[in-house]
N, C-alpha and C positions, 0 to 999 in steps of 0.2 A: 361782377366778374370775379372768378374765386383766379385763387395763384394755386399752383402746384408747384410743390414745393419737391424739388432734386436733390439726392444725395450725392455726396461726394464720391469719387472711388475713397480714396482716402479712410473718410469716415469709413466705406463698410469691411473696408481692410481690417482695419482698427477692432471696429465690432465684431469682424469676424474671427480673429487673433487671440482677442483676449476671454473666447466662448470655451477655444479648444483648449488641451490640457499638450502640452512643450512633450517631445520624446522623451525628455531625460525625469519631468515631473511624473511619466505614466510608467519608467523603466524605474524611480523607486517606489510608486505605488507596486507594482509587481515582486520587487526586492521585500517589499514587506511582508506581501499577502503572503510570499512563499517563503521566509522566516515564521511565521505562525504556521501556516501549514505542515511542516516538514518533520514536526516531532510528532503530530498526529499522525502523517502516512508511516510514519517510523511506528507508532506502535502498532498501527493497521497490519503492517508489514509481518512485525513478533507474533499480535494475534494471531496469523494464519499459518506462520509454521509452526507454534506452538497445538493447534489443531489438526494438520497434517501429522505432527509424531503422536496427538493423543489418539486418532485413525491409528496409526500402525500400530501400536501398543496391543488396541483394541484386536484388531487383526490376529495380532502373534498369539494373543490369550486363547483366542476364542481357536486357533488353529491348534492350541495345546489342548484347549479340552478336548475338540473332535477326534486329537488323536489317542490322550487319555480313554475316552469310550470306545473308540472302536479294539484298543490293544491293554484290554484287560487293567485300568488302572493304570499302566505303567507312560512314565515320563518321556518323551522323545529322546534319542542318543545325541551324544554332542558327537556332531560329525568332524569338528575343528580336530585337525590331528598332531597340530603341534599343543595341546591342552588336553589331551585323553588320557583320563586319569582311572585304572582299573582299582575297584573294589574288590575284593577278597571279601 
């Protein structure tokens, strides 16, 4: 005749307890992950404004040339009217 053998609650408390990871073990696994993280999204962040002005740059240029060609050569006027500086 065989025995079947019973677990305790106890025991699978136990077993079961020391599987999982404590709130506070998994909130500084998280403190860390997002300490390494955070100066990489930080230059993710630089990169893409740094692209966005090098887009508008682009833009401005290329809307100087079109108007260069269409107006003989000549440069667009500065419309700012506190800097309007007359050549003679």
């Amino acid at each position: 005749m065989t025995q079947i053998r019973t677990i305790n609650e106890t025991d699978a408390r136990t077993r079961y307890v020391t599987r999982i990871f404590t709130l506070i073990e998994l909130l500084v696994i998280i403190a860390i992950l997002a300490a390494i993280l955070l100066p990489a999204l930080d230059m993710a962040k630089k990169k893409g404004k740094e692209s966005v002005c090098m887009n508008n740059l682009r833009q401005l240029s290329l809307g100087v040339l079109m108007y260069t060609s269409d107006y003989e050569d000549r440069v667009p006027p500065n419309w700012n009217t506190n800097t309007v500086r007359v050549i003679s």
